[in-house]
MMTF fields as JSON, N, C-alpha, C and O atoms, coordinates in Angstrom:
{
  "mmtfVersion": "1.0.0",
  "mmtfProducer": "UNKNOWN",
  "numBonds": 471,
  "numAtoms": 472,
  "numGroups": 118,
  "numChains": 1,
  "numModels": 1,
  "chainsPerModel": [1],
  "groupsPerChain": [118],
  "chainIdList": ["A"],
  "bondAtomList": [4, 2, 8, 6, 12, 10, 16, 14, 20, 18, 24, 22, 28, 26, 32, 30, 36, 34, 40, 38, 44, 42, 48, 46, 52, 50, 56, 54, 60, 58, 64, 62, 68, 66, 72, 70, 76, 74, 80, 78, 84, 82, 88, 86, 92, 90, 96, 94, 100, 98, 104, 102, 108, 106, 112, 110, 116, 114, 120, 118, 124, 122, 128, 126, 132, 130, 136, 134, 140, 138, 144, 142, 148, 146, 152, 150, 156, 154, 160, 158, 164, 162, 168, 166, 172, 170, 176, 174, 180, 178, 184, 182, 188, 186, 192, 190, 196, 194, 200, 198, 204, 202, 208, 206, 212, 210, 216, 214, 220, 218, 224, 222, 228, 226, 232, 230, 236, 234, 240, 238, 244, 242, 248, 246, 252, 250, 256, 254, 260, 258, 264, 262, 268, 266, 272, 270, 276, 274, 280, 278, 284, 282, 288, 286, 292, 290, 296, 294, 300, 298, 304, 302, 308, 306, 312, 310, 316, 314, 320, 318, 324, 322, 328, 326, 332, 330, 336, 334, 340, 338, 344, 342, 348, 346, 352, 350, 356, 354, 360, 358, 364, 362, 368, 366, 372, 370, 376, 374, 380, 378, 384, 382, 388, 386, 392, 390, 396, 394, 400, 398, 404, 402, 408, 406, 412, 410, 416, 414, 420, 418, 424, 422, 428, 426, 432, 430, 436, 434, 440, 438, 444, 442, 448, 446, 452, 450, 456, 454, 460, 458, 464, 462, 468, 466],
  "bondOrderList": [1, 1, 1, 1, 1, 1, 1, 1, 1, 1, 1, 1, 1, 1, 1, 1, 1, 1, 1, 1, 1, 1, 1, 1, 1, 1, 1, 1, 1, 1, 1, 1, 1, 1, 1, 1, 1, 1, 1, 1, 1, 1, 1, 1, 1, 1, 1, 1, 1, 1, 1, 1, 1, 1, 1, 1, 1, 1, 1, 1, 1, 1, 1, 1, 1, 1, 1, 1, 1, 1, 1, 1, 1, 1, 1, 1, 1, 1, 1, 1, 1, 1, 1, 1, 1, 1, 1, 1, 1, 1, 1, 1, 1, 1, 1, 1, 1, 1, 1, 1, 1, 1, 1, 1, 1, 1, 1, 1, 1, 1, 1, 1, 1, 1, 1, 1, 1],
  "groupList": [{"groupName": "UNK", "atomNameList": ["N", "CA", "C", "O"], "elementList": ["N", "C", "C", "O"], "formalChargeList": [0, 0, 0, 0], "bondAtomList": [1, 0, 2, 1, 3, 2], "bondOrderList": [1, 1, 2], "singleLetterCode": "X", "chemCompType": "L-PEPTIDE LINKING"}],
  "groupTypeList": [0, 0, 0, 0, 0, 0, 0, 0, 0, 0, 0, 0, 0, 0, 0, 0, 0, 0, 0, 0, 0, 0, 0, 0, 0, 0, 0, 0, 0, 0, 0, 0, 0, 0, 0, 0, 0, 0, 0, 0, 0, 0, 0, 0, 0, 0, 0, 0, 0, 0, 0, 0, 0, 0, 0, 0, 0, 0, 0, 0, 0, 0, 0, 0, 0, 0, 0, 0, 0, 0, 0, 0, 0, 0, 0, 0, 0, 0, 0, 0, 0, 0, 0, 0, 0, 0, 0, 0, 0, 0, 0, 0, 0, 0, 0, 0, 0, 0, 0, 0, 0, 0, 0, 0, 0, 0, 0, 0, 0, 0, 0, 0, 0, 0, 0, 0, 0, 0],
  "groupIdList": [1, 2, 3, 4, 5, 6, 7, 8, 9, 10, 11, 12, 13, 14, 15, 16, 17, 18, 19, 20, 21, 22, 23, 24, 25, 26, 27, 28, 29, 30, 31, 32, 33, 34, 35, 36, 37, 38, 39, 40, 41, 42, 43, 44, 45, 46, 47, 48, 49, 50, 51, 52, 53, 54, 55, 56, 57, 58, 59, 60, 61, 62, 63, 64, 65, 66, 67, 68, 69, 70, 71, 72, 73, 74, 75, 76, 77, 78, 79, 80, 81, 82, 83, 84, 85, 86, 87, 88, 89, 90, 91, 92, 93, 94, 95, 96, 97, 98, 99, 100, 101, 102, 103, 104, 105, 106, 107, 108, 109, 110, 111, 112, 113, 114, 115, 116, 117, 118],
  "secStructList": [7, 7, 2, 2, 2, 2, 2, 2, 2, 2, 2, 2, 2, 2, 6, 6, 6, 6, 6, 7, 6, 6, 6, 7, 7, 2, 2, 2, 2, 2, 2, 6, 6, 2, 2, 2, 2, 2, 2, 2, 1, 1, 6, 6, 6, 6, 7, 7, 2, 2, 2, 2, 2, 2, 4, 4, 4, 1, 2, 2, 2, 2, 2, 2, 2, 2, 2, 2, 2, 2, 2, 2, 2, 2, 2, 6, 2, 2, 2, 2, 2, 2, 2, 7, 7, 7, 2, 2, 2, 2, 2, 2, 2, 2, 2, 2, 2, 2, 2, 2, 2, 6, 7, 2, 2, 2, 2, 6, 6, 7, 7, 7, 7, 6, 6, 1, 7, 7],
  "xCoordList": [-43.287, -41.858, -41.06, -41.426, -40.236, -38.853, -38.171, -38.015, -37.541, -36.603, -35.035, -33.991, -35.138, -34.009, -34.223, -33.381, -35.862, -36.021, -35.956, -35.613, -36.496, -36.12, -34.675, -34.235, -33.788, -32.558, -31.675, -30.566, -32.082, -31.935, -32.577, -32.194, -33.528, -34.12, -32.949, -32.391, -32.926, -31.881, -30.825, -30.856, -29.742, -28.765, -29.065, -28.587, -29.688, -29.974, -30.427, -30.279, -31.09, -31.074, -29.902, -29.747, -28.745, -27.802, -27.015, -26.538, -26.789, -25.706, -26.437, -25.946, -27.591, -28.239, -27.667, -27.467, -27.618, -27.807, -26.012, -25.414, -25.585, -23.441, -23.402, -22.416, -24.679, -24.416, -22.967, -21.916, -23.269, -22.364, -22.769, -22.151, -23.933, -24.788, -23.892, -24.092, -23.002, -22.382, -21.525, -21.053, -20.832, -19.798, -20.364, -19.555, -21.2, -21.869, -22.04, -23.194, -21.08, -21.111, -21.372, -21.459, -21.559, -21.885, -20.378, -20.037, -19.898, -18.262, -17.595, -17.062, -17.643, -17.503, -17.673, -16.947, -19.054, -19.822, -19.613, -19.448, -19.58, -18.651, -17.198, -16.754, -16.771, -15.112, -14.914, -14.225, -15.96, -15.924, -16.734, -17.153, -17.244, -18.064, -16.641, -16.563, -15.639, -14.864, -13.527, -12.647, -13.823, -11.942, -12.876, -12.371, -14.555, -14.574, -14.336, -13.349, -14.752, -15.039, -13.29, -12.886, -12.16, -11.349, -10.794, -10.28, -11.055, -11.262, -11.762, -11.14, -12.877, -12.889, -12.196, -12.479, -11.424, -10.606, -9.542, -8.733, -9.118, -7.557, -7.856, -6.885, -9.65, -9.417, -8.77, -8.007, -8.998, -8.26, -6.752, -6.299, -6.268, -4.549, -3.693, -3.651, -2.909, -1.97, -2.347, -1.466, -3.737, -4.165, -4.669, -5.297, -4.487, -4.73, -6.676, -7.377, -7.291, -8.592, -8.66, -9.505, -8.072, -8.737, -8.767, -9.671, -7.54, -7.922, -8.995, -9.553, -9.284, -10.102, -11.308, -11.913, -11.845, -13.025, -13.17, -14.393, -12.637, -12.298, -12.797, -13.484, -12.491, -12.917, -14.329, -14.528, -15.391, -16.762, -16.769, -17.606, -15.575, -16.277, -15.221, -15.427, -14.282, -13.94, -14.728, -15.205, -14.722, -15.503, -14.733, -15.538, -13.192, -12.707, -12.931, -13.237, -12.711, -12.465, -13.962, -14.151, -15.036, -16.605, -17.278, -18.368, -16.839, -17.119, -16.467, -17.091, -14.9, -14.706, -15.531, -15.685, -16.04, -16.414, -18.068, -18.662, -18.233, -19.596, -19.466, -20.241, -19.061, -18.4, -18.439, -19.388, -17.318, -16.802, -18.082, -18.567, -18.574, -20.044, -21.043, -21.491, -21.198, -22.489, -21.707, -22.53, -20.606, -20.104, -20.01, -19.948, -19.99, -20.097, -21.628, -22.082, -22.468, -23.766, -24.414, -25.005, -23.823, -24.388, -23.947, -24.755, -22.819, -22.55, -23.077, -23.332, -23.694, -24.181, -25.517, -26.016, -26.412, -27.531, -27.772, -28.848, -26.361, -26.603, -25.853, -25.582, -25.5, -25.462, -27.137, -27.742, -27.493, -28.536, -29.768, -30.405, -29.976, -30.55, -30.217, -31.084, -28.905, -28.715, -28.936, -29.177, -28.868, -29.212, -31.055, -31.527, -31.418, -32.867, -32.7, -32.632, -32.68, -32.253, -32.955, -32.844, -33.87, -34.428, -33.639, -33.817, -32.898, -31.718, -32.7, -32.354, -34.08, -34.248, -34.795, -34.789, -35.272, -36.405, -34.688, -34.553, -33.884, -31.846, -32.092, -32.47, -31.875, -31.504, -32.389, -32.018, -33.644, -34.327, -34.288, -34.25, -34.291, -33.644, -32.653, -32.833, -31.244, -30.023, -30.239, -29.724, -31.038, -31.099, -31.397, -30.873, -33.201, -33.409, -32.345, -31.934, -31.686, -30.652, -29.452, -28.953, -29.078, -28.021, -28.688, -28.101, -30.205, -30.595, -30.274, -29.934, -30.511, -30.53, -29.285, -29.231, -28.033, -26.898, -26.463, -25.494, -27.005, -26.343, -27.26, -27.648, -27.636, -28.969, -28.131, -26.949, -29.036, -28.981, -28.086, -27.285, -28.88, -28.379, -26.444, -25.736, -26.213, -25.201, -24.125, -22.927, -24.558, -24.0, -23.454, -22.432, -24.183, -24.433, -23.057, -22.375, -22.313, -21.051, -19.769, -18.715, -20.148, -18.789, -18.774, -19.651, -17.27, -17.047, -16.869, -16.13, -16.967, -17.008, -17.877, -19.051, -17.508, -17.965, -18.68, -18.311, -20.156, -21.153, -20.966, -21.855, -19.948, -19.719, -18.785, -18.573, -18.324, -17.763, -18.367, -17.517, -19.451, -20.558, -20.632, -20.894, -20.615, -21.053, -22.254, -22.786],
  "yCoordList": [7.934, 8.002, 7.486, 6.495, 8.012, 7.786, 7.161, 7.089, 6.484, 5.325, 6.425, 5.91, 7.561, 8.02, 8.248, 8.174, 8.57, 9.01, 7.75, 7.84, 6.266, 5.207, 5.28, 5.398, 5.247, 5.351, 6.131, 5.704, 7.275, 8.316, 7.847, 7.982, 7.304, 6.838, 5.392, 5.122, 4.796, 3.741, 4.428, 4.702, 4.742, 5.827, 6.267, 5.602, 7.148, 7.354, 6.819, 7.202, 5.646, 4.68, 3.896, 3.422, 3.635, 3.408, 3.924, 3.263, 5.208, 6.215, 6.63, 7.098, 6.279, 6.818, 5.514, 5.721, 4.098, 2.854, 2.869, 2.015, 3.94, 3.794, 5.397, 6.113, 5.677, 7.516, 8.223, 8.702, 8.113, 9.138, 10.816, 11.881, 10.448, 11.724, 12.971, 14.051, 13.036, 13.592, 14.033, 14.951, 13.639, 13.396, 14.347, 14.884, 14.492, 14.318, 16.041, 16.425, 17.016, 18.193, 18.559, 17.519, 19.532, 19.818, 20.331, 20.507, 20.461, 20.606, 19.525, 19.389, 18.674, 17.007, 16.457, 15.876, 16.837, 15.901, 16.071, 15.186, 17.614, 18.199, 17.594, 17.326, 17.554, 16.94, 15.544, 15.287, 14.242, 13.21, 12.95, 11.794, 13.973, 13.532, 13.982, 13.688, 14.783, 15.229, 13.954, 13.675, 13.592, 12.084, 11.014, 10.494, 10.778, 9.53, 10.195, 9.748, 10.721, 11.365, 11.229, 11.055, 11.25, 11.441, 9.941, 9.614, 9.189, 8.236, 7.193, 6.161, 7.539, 7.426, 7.82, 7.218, 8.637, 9.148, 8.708, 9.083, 7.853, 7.289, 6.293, 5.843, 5.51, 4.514, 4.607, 3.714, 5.778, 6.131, 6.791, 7.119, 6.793, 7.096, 6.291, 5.109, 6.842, 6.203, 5.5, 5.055, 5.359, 4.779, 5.133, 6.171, 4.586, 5.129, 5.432, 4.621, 6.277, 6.364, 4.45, 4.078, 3.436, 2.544, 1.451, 0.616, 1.401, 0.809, 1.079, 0.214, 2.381, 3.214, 2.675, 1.942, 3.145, 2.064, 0.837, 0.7, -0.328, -1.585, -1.81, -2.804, -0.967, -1.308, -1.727, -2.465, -1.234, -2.045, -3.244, -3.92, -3.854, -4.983, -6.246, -7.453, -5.783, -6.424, -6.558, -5.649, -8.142, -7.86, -7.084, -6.506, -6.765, -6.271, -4.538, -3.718, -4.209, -3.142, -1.971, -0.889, -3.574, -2.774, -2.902, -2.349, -3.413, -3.38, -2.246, -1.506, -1.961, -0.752, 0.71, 1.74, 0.254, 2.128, 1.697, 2.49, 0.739, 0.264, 0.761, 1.706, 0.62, 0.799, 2.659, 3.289, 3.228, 4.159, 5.135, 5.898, 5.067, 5.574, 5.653, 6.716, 4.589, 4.435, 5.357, 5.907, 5.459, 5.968, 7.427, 8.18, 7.953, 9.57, 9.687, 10.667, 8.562, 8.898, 9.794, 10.872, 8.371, 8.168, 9.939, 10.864, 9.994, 11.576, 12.114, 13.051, 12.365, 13.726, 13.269, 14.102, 12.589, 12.411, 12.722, 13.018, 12.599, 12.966, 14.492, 14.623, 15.341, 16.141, 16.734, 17.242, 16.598, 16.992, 17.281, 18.327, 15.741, 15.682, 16.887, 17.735, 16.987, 18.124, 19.246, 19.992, 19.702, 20.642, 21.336, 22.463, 20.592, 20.288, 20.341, 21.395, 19.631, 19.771, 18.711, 17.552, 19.129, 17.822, 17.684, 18.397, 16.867, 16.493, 16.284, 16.873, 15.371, 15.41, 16.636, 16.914, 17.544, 18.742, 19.551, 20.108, 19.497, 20.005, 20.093, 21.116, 18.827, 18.553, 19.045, 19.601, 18.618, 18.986, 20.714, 21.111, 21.83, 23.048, 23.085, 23.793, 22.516, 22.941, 22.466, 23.066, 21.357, 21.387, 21.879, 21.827, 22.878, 24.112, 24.933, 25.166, 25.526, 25.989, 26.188, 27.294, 25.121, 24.526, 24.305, 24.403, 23.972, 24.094, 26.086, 26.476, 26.616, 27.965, 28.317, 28.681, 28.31, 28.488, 27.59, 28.016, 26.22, 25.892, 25.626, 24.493, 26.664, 26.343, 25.503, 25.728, 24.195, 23.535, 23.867, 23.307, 25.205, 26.171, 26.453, 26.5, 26.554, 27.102, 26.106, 26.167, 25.338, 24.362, 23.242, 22.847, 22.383, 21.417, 21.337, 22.258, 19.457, 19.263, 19.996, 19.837, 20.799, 22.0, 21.849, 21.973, 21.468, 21.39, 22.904, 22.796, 23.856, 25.24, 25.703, 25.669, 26.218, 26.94, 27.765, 28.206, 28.196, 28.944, 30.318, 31.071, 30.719, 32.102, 32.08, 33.163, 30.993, 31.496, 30.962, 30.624, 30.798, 30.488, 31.28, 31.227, 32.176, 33.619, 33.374, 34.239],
  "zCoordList": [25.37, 25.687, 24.485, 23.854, 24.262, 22.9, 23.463, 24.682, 22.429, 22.911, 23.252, 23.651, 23.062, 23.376, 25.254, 26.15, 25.314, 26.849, 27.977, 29.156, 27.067, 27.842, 27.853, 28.997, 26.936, 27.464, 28.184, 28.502, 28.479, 29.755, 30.805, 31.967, 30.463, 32.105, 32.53, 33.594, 31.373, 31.857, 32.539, 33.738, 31.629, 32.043, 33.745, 34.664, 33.905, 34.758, 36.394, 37.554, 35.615, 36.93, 37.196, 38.321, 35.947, 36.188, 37.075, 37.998, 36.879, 37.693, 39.291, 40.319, 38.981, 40.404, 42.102, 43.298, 41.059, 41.945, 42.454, 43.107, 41.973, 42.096, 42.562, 42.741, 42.683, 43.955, 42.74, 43.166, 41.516, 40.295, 40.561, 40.555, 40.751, 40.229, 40.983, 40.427, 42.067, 42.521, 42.145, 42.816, 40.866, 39.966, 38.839, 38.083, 38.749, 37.276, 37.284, 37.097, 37.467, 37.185, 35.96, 35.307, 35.24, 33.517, 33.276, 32.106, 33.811, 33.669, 33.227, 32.126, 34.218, 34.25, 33.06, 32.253, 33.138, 31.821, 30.711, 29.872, 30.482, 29.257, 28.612, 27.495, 29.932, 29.856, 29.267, 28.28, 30.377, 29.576, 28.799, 28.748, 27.904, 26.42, 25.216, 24.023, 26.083, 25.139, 25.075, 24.262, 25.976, 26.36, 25.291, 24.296, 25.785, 25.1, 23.537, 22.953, 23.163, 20.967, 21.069, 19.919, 22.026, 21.775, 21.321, 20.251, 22.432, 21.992, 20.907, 20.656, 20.325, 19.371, 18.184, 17.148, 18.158, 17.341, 17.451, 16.602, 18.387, 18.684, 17.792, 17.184, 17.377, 16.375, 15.273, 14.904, 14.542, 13.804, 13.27, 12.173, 14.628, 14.292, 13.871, 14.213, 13.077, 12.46, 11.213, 10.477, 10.904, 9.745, 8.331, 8.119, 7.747, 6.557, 6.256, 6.861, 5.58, 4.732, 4.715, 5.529, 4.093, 3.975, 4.851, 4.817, 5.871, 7.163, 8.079, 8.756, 8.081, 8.501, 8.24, 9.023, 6.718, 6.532, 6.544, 6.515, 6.573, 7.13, 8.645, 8.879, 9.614, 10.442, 10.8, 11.765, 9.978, 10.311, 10.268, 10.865, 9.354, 8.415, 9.655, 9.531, 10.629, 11.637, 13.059, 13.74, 13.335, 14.416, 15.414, 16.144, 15.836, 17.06, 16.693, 17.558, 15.264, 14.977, 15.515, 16.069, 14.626, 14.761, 16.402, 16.547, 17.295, 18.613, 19.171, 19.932, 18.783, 19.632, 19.259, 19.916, 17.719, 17.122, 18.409, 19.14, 18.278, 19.052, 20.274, 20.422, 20.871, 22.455, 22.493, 22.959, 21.957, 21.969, 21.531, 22.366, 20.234, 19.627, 21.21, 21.64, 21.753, 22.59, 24.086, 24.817, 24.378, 25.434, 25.154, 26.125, 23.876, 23.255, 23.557, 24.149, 23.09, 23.458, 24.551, 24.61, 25.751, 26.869, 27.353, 27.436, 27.549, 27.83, 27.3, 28.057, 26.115, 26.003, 26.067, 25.309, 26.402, 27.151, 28.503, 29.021, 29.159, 30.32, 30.198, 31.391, 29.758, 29.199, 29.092, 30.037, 28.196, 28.035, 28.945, 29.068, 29.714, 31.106, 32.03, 32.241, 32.62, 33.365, 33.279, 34.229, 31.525, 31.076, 30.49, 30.639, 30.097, 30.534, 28.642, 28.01, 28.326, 26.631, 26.01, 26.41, 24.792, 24.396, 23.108, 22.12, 23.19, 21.825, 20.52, 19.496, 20.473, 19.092, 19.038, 17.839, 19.644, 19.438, 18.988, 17.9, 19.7, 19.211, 18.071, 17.5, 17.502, 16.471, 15.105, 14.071, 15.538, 14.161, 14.097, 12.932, 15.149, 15.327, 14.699, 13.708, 14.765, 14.192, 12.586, 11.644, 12.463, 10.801, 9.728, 8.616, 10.532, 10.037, 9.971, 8.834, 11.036, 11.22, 10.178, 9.967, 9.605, 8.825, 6.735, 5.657, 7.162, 6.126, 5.368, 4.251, 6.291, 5.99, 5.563, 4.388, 6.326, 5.961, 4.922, 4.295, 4.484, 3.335, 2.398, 2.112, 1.889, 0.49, -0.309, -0.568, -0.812, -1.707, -3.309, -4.057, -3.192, -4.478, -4.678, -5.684, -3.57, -3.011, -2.245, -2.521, -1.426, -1.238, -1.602, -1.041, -2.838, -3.46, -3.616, -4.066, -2.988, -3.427, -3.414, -4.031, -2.579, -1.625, -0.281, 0.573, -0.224, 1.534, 1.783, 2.762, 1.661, 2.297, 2.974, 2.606, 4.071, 5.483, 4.827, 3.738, 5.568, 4.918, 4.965, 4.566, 5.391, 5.332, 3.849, 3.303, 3.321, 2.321, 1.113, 0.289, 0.788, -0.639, -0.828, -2.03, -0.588, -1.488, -2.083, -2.78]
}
């Protein structure tokens, strides 16, 4: 077991012992994986690039990205769960994935969308 699957099982026994799971539509779940990232992004309004990075180095600043980070998590784990999705088997897929569309050759040190490297 991965420490990502102990933490779905946590998760999970969490929401099970508060009867959520009723709640927990993929609609739903979709929705609040999208308020919390939004949230996280409210850390950053109004601020500048270097307040911005500053915030790790505060303890109030680096608890909320803490908070907010682990609550984007938790949704899309349970996300995933519902969906029958194994996020690292995801992930290392989309990197192949991404490796392809951005060859090294081609990519290197360009923010441009892979349709436009030519």
């Amino acid at each position: 077991m991965s420490d990502l699957n102990a933490l779905t099982a946590a998760l999970l026994a969490f929401r099970d012992a508060r009867d959520w799971q009723q709640f927990h539509t993929l609609r739903n779940l979709i929705s609040s994986l999208n308020l919390e990232a939004s949230e996280l992004l409210e850390l950053t309004q109004w601020k500048s690039d270097v307040e911005i990075d500053a915030l790790p180095d505060d303890p109030a600043g680096r608890e909320a990205l803490r908070d907010e980070c682990a609550d984007v998590l938790l949704y899309l784990l349970l996300i995933a769960d519902k969906s029958g999705i194994d996020l690292i088997e995801a992930a290392q897929a989309k990197l192949l994935k991404n490796a392809a569309k951005y060859p090294v050759d081609k990519a290197f040190g360009s923010r441009e969308k892979y349709t436009r490297l030519g």
